[in-house]
VOKEGU-909209 format. One line per field, with one value per residue: chain; x, y, z of N, C-alpha, C, O in turn; residue in three letters. Coordinates in pm, whole numbers. Atoms other than C-alpha are relative to their C-alpha. Layout:
N
mol	A / ...
n_c1	X / ...
n_c2	Y / ...
n_c3	Z / ...
ca_c1	X / ...
ca_c2	Y / ...
ca_c3	Z / ...
c_c1	X / ...
c_c2	Y / ...
c_c3	Z / ...
o_c1	X / ...
o_c2	Y / ...
o_c3	Z / ...
type	ala / ...
# end
This chain:
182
mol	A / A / A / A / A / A / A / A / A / A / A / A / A / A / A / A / A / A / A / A / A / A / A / A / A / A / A / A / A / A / A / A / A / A / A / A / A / A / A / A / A / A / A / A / A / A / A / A / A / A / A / A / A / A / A / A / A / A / A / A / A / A / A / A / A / A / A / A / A / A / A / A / A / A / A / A / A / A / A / A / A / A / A / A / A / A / A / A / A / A / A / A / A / A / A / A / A / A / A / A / A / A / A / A / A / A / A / A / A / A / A / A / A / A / A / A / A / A / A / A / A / A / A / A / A / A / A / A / A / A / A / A / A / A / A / A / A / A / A / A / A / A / A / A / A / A / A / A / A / A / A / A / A / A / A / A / A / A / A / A / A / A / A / A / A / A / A / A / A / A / A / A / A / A / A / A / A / A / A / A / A / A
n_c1	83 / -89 / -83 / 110 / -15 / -98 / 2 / 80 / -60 / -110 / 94 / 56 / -129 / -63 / 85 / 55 / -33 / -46 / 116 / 88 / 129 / 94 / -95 / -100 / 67 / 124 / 0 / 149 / 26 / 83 / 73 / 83 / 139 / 86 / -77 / 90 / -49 / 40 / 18 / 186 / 59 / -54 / 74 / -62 / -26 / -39 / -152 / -24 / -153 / -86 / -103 / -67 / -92 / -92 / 4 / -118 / 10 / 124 / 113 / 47 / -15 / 84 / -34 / 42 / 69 / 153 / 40 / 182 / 30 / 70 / 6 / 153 / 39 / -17 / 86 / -29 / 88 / -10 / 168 / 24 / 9 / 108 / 139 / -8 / 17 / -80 / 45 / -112 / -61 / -61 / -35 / -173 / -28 / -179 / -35 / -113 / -76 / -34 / -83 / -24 / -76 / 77 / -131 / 148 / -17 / 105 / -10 / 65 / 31 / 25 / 186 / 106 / 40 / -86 / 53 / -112 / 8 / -102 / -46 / -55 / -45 / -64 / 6 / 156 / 3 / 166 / -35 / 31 / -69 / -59 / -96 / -200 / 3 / 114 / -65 / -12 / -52 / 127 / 54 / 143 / -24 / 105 / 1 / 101 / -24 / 7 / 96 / -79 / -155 / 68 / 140 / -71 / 40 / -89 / 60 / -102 / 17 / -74 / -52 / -40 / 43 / 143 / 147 / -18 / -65 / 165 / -5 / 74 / 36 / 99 / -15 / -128 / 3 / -151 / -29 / -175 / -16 / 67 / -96 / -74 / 72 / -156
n_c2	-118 / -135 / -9 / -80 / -170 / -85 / 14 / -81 / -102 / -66 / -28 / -162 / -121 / -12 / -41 / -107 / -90 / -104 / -127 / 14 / -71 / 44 / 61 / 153 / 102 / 32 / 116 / 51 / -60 / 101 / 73 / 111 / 34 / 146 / 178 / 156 / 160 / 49 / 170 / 53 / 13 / -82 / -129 / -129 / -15 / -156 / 4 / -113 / -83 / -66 / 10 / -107 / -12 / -81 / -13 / -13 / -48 / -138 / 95 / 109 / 156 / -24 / 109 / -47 / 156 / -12 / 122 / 9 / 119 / 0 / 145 / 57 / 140 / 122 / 111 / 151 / 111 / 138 / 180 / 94 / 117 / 104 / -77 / -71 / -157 / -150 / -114 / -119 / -114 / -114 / -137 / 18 / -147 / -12 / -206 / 1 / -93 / 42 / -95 / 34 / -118 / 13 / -61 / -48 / -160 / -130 / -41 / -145 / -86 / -134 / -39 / 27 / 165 / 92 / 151 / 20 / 186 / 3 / 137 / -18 / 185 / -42 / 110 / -38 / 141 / 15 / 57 / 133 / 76 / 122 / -117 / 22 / -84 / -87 / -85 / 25 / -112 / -8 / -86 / -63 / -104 / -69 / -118 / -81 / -133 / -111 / -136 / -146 / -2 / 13 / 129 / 120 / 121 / 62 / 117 / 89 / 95 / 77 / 180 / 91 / 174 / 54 / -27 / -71 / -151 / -119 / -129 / -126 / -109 / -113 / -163 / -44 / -124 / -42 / -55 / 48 / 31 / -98 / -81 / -113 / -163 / -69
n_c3	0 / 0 / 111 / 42 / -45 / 14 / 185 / 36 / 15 / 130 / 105 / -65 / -29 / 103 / 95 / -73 / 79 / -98 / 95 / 69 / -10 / -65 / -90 / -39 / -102 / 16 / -91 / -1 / -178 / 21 / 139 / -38 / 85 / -30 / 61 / 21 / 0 / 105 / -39 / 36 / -151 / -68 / 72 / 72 / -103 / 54 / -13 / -84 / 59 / 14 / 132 / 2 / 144 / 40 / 229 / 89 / 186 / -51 / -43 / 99 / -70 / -142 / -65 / -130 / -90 / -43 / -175 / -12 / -80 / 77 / -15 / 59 / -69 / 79 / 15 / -2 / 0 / -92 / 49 / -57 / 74 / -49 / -9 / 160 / -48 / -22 / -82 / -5 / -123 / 18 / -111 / -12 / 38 / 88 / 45 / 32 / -33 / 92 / 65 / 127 / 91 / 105 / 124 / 72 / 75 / 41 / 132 / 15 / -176 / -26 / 83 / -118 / -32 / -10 / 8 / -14 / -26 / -62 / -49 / -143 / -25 / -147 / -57 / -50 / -99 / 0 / -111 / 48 / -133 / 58 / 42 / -65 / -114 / -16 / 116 / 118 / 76 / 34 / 110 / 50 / 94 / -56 / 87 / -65 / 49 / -123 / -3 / -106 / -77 / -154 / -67 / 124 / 27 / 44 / -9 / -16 / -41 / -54 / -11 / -121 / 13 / -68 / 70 / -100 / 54 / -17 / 53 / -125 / 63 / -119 / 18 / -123 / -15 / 58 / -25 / 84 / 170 / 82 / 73 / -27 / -8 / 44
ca_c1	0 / 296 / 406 / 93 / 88 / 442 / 397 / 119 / 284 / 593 / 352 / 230 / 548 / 717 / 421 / 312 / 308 / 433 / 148 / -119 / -474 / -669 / -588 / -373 / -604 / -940 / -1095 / -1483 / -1582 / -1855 / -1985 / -2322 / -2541 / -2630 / -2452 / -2654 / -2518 / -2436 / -2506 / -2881 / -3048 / -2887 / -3029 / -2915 / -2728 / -2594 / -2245 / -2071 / -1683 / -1416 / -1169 / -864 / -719 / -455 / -502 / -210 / -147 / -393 / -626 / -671 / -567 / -698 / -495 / -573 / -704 / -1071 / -1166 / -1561 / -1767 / -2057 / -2255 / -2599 / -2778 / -2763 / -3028 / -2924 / -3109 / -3118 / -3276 / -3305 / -3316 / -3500 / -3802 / -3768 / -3767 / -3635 / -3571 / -3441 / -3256 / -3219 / -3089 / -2702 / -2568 / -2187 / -2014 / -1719 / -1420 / -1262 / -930 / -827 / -607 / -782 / -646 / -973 / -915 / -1115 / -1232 / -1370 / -1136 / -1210 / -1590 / -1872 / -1958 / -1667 / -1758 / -1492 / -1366 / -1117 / -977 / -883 / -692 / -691 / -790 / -1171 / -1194 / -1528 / -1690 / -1785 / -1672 / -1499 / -1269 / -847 / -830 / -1149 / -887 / -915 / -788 / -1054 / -1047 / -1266 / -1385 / -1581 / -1706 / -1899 / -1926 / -1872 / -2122 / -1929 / -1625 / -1871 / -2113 / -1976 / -2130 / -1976 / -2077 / -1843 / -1787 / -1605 / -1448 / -1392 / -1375 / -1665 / -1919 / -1902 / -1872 / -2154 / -2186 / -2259 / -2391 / -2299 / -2336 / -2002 / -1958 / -1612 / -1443 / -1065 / -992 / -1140 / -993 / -738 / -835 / -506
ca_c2	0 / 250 / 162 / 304 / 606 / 695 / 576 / 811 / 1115 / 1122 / 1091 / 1444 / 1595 / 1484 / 1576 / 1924 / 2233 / 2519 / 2738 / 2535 / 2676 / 2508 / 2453 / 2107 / 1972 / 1894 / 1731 / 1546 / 1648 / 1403 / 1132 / 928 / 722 / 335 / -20 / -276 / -579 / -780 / -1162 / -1298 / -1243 / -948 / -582 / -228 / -62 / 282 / 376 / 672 / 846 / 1050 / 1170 / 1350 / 1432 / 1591 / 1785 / 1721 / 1865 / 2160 / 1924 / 1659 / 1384 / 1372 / 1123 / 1054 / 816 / 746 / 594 / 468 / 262 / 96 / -240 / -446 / -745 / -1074 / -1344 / -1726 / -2047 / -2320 / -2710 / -2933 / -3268 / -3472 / -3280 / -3108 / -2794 / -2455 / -2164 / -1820 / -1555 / -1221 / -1039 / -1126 / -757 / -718 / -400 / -304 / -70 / 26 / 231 / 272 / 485 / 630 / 797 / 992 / 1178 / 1488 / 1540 / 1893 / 2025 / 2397 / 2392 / 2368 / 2008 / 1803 / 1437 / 1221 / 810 / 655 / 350 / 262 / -35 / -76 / -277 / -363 / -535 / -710 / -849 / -1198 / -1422 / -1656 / -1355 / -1473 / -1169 / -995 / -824 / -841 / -661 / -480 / -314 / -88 / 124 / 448 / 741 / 1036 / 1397 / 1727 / 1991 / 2368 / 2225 / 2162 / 1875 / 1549 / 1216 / 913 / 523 / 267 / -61 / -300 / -647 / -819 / -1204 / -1405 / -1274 / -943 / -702 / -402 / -89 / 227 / 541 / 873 / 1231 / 1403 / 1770 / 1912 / 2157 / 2271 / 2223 / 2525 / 2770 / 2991 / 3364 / 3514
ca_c3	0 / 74 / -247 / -401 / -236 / -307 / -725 / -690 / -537 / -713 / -1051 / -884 / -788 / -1158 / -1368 / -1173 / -1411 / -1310 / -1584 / -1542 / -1524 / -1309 / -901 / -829 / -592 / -578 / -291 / -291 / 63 / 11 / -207 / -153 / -350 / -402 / -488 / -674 / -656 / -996 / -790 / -810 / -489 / -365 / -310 / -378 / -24 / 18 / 9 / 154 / 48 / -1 / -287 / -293 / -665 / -787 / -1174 / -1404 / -1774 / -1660 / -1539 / -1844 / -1588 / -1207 / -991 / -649 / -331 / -258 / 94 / 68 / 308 / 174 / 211 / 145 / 234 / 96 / 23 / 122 / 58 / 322 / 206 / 412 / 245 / 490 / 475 / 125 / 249 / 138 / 377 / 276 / 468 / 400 / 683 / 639 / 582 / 378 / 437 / 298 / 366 / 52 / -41 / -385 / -564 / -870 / -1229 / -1450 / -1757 / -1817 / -2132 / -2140 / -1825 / -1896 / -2014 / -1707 / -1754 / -1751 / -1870 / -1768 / -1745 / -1541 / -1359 / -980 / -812 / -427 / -157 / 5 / 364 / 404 / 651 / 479 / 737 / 438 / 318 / 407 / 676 / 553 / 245 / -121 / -408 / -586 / -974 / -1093 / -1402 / -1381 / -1585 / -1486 / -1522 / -1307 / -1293 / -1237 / -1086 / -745 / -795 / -971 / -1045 / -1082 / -1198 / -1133 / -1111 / -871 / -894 / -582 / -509 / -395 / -613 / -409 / -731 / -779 / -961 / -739 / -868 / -650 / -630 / -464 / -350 / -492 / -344 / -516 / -914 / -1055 / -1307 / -1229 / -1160 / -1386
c_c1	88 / 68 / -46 / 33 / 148 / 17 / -71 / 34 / 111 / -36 / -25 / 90 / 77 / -106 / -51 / 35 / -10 / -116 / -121 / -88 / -71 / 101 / 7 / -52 / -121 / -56 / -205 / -35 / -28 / -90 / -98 / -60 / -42 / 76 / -115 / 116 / -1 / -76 / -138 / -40 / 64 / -93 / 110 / 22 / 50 / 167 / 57 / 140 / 35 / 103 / 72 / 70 / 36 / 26 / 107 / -46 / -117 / -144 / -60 / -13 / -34 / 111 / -14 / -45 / -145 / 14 / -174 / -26 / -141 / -28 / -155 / -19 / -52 / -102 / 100 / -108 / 87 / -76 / 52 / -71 / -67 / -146 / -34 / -54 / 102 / -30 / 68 / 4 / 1 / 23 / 137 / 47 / 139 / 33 / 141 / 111 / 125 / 108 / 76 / 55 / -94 / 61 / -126 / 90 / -140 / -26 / -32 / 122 / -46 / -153 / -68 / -44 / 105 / -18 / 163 / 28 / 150 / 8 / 15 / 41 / 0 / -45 / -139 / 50 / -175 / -13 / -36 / 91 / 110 / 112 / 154 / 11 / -66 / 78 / 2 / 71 / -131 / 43 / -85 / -10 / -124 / -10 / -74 / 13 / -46 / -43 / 106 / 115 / -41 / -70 / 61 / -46 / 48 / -92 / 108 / -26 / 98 / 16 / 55 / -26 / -91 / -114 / -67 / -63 / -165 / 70 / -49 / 13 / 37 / 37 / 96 / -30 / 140 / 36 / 195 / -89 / -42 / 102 / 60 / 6 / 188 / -9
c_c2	125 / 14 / 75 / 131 / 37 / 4 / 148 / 181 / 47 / -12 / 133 / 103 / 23 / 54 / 172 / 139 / 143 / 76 / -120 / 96 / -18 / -59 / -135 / -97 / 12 / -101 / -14 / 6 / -149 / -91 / -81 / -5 / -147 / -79 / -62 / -102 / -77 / -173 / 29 / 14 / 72 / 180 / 58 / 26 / 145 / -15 / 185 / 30 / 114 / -9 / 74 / -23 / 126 / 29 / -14 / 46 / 75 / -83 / -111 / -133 / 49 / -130 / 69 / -120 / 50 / -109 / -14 / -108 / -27 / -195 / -27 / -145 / -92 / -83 / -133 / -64 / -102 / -154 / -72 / -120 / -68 / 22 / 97 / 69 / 103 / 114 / 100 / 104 / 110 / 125 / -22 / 76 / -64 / 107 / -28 / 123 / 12 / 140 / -5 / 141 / -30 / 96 / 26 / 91 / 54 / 43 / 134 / 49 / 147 / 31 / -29 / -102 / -47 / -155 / -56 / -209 / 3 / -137 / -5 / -141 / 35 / -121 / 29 / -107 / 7 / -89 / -148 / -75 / -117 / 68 / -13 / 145 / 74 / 111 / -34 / 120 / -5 / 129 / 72 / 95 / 112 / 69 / 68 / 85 / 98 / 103 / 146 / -6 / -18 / -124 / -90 / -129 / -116 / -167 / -53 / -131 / -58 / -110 / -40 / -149 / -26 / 45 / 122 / 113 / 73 / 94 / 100 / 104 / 70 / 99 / 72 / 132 / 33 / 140 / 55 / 11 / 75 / 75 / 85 / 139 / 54 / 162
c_c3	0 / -135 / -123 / -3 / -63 / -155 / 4 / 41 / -59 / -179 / 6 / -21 / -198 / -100 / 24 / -150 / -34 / -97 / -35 / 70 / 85 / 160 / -11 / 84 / 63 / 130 / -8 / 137 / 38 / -121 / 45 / -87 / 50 / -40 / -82 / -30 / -130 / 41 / 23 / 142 / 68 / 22 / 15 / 214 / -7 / -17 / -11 / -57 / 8 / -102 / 20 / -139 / 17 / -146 / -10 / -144 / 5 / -47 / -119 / 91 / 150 / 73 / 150 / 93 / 9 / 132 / -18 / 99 / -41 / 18 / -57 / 62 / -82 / 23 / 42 / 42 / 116 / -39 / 89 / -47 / 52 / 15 / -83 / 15 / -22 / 103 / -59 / 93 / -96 / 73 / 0 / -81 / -33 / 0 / -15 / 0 / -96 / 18 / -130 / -62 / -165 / -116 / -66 / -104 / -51 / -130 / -111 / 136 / 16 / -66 / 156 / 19 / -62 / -69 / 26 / 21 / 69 / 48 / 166 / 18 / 122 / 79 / 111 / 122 / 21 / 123 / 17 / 51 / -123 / -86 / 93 / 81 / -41 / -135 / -155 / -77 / -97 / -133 / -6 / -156 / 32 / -126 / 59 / -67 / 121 / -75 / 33 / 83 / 187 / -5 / -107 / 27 / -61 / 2 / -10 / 42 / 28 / -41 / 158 / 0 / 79 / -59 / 77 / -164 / 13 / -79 / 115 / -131 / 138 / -22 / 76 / -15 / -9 / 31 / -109 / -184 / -103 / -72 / 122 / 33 / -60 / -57
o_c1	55 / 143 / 23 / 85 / 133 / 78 / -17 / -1 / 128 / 53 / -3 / 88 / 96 / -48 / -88 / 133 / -103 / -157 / -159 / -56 / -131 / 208 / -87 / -8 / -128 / -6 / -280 / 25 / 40 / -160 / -55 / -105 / -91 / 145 / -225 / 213 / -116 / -140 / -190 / 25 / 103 / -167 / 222 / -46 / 44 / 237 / 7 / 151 / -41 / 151 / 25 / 138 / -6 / 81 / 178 / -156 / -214 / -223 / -178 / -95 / -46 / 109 / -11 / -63 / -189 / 69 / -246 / 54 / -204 / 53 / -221 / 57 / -137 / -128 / 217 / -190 / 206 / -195 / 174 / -194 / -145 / -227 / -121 / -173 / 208 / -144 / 188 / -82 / 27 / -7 / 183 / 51 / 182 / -9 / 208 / 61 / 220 / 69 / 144 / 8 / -134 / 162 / -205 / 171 / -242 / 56 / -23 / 66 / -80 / -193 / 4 / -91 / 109 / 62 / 265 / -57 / 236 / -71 / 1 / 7 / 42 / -42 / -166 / 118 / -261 / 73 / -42 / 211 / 178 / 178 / 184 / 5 / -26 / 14 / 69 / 111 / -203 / 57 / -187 / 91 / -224 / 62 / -140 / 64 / -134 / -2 / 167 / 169 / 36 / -95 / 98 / -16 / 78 / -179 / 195 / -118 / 195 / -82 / 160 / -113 / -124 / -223 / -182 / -136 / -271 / 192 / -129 / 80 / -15 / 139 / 66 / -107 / 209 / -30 / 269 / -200 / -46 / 221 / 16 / 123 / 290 / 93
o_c2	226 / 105 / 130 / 210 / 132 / 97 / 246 / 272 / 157 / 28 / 197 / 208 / 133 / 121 / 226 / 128 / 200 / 158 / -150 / 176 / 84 / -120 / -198 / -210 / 90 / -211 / 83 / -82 / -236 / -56 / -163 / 89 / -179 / -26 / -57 / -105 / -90 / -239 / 138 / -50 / 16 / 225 / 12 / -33 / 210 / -117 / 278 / -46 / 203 / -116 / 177 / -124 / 227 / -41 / 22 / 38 / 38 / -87 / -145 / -224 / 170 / -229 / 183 / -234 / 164 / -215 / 85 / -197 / 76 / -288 / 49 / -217 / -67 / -91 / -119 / -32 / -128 / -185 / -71 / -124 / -126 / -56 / 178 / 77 / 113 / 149 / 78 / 139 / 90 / 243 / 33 / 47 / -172 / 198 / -121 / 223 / -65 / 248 / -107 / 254 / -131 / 161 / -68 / 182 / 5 / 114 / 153 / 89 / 185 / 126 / -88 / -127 / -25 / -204 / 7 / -291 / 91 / -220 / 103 / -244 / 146 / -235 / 133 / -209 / 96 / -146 / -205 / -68 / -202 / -2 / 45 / 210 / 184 / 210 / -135 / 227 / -100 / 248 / 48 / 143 / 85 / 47 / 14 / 80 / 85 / 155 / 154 / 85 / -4 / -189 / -57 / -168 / -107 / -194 / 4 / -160 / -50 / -160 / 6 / -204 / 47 / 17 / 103 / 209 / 41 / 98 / 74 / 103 / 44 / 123 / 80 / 169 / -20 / 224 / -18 / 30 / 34 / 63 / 117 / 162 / 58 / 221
o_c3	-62 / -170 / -208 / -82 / -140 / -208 / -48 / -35 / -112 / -254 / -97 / -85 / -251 / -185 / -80 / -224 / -92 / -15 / -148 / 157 / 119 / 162 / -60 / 107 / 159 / 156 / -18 / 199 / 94 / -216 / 126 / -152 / 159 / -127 / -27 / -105 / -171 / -42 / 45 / 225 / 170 / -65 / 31 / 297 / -111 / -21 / -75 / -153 / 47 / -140 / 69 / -159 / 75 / -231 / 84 / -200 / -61 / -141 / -107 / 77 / 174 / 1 / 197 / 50 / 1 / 161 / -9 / 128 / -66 / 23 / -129 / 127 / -167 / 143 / 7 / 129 / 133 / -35 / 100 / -40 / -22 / 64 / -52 / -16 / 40 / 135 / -74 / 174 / -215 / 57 / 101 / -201 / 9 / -72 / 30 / -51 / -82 / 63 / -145 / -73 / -222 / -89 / -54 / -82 / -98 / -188 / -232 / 238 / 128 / -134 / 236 / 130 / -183 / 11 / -2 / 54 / 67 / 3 / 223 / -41 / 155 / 32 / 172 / 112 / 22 / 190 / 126 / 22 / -66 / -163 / 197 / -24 / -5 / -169 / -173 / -31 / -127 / -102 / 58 / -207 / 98 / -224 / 148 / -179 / 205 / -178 / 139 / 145 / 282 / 97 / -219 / 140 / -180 / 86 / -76 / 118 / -48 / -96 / 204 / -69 / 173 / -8 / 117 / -141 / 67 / -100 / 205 / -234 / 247 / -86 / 195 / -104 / 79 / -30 / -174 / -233 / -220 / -43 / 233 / 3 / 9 / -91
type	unk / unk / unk / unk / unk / unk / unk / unk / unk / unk / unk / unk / unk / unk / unk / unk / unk / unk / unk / unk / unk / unk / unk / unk / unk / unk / unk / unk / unk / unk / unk / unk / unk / unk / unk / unk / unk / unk / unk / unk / unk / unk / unk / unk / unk / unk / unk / unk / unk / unk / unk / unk / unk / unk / unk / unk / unk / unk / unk / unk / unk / unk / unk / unk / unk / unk / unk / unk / unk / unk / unk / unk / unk / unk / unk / unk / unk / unk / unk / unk / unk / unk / unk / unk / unk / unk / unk / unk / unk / unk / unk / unk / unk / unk / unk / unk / unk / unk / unk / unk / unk / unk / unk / unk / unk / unk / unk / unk / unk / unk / unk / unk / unk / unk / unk / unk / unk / unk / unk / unk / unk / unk / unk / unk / unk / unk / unk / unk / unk / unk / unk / unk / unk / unk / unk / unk / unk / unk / unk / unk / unk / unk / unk / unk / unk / unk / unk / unk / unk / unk / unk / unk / unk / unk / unk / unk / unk / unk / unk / unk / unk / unk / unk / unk / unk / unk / unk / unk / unk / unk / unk / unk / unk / unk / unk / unk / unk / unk / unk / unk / unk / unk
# end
């Protein structure tokens, strides 16, 4: 994980540019929306965050960490063979505690709506009791688009093992990353 972080700030420090336009660092106060679940018998849960990016090449590229927390509750079948009987559950909640370094390019950065796609790699602990110390490594791809350089929306989707992955939709509040006043 320190190895992350330090790829990702000296990316920062070597790329930085001394005339760009737009400030260097951008932070998502807050992000909330929803998960759905891609596995059969699952519902939709909320999910909660944080972003800190850093513009490069006057803001075309965004790199940065996200911390989110975010879960849902799972369906399971029970049979019982001697009495050919199904039971289902669905009160066995999954939350998950996710950090992930993330990389977006901007494809408008100096227009008012932004549209934008991107990638992230990092690491989710869950609390699925069958999870090797509750840690995975968890992909993702996203795209979105930022409103005014303040309100930004993002869809993404996870990979995790166990049949864990989901898309979330959410609405963040962006502080930082705006033009320049020159």
């Amino acid at each position: 994980m320190k190895k992350i972080i330090s790829i990702l700030f000296i990316t920062c420090w070597l790329s930085s540019n001394a005339n760009a336009q737009v400030q260097q660092i951008e932070w998502e106060i807050l992000s909330c929306g929803i998960i759905m679940p891609t596995k059969d018998a699952q519902y939709p849960g909320p999910i909660l965050g944080t972003e800190v990016r850093f513009n490069l090449y006057d803001g075309k590229i965004s790199t940065g960490v996200e911390f989110s927390l975010s879960g849902y509750f799972r369906e399971y079948e029970i049979y019982n063979a001697e009495v050919d009987y199904r039971s289902k559950y669905s009160d066995v909640g999954t939350a998950f505690l996710s950090f992930q370094g993330v990389c977006d390019y901007n494809f408008k950065p100096r227009n008012k709506i932004v549209p934008f796609a991107g990638f992230g790699l990092g690491f989710v602990a869950s609390t699925y009791d069958d999870a090797p110390n509750g840690f995975t490594i968890s992909p993702s791809i996203r795209v979105g688009c930022e409103f005014y350089k303040f309100l930004r929306t993002t869809l993404d989707y996870r990979v995790m093992k166990y049949g864990f992955n989901y898309f979330s939709l959410r609405l963040g509040f962006v502080i930082g990353g705006r033009n320049k006043k020159i």
